[in-house]
C-alpha positions in Angstrom: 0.0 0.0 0.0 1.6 3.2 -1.1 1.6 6.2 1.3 2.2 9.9 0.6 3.6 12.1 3.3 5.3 14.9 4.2 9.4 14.4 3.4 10.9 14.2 7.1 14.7 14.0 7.9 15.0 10.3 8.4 14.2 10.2 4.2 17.2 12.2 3.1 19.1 8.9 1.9 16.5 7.4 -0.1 15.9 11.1 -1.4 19.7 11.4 -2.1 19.7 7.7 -3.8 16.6 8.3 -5.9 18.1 12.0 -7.2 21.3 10.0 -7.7 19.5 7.5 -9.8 18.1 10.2 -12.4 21.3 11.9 -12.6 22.7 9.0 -13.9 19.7 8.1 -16.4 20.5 11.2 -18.3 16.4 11.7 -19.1 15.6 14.3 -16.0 17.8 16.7 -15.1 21.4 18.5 -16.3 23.1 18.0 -13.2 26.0 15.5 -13.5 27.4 15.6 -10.2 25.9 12.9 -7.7 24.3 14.6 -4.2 25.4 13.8 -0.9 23.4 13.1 1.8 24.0 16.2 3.6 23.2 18.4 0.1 19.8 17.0 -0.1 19.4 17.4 4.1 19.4 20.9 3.4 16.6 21.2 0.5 13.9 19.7 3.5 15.5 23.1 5.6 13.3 25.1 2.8 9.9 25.9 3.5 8.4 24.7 0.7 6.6 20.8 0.1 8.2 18.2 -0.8 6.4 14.8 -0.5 7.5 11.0 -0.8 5.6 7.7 -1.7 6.3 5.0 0.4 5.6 1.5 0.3 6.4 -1.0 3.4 8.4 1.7 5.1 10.3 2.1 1.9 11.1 5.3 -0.2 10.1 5.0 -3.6 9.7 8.5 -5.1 9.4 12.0 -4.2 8.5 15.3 -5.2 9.6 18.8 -4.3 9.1 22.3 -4.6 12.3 25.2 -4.7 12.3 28.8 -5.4 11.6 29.9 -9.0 12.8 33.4 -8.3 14.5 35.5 -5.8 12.2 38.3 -6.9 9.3 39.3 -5.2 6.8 39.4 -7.9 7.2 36.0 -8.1 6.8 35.1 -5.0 3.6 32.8 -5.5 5.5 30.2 -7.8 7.4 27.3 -7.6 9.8 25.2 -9.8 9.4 21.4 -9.1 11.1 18.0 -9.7 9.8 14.6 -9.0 11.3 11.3 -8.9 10.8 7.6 -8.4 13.5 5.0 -7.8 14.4 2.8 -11.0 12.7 0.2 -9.5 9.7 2.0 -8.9 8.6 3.1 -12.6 5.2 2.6 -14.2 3.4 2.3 -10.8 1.8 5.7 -11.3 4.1 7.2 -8.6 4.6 10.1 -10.4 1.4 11.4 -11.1 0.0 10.9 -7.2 3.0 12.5 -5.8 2.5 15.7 -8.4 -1.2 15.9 -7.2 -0.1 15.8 -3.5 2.8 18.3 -4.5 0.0 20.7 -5.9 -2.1 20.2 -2.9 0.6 20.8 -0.1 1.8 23.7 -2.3 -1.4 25.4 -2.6 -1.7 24.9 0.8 1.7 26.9 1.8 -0.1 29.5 -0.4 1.5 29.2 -3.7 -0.8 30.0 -7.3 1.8 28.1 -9.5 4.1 25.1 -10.0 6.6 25.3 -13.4 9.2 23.0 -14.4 11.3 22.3 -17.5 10.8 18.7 -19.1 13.6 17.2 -21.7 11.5 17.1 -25.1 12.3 13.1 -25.1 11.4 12.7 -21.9 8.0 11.2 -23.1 7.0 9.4 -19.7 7.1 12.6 -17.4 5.4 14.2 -20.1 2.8 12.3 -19.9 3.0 11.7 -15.6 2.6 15.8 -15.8 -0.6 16.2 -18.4 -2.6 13.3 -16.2 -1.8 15.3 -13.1 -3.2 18.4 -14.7 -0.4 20.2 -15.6 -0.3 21.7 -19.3 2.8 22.2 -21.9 2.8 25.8 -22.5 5.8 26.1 -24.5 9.7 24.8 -25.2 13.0 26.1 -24.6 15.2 25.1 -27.3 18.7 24.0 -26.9 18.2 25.2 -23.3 21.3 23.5 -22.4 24.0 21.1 -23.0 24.3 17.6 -21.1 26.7 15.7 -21.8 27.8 17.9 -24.6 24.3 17.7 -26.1 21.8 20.6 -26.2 18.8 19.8 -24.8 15.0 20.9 -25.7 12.7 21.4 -22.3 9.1 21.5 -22.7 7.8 24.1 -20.1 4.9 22.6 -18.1 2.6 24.6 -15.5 0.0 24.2 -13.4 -2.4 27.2 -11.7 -3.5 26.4 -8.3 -6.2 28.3 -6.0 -7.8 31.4 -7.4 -5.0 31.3 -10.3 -7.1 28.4 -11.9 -10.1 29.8 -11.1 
């Protein structure tokens, strides 16, 4: 039985491991470097959601929300990532943590949650449109991993009286 919750300080590792494991697939993020334990420690010392699916006690995915902008106008949005363990794929992870993500983040008071989505990256894509999200535009050759540019489609979702 799979259980969302609140991220807590005893989940940093399996945070850490599952962040590690999409650096290495190449399909979610530009970041090449591999996070420590005590780098991801400090993302749950913002205050802003982030969420994990658990299963048996056991870490499987998780979704967070950081800044999008220093600036104040911005204020009311968020940039998010989610994740789920190798192991873990095709359960539907993704799309229950996003809607618990937009819940918990519309709860903390924020009107929108953005992110940047390799073009190829068909499967969150897809994980974002069921959880009501909506591709509102691409960034071409938005940067280079692995000395390849990379396409990101832009994905968005308006909570509270922003989707109103």
């Amino acid at each position: 039985m799979v259980t969302v919750r609140p991220a807590a300080a005893g989940d940093v590792e399996a945070i850490a491991a599952i962040y590690n494991e999409g650096i290495e697939d190449r399909v979610a993020t530009f970041e090449t470097r591999l996070r420590t334990v005590d780098e991801v420690s400090a993302w749950l010392q913002i205050d802003l959601p982030c969420v994990v699916a658990e299963d048996g006690g056991v870490v499987l995915a998780f979704a967070r929300v950081m800044p999008y902008s220093d600036r104040c106008v911005y204020e009311g949005i968020g940039e998010h990532g989610v994740y789920v363990a190798r192991a873990a794929r095709g359960r539907g992870l993704g799309v229950v943590l996003l809607r618990a993500l937009c819940a918990a983040a519309e709860e903390a008071g924020l009107y929108k949650l953005t992110s940047r989505i390799f073009s190829y990256n068909a499967a969150s894509r897809a994980v974002h449109v069921a959880a009501g999200f909506e591709e509102v535009g691409i960034q071409r050759r938005h940067g280079r991993l692995d000395g390849e540019w990379k396409d990101c489609v832009l994905v968005e979702r308006l909570l509270g009286d922003a989707a109103r």
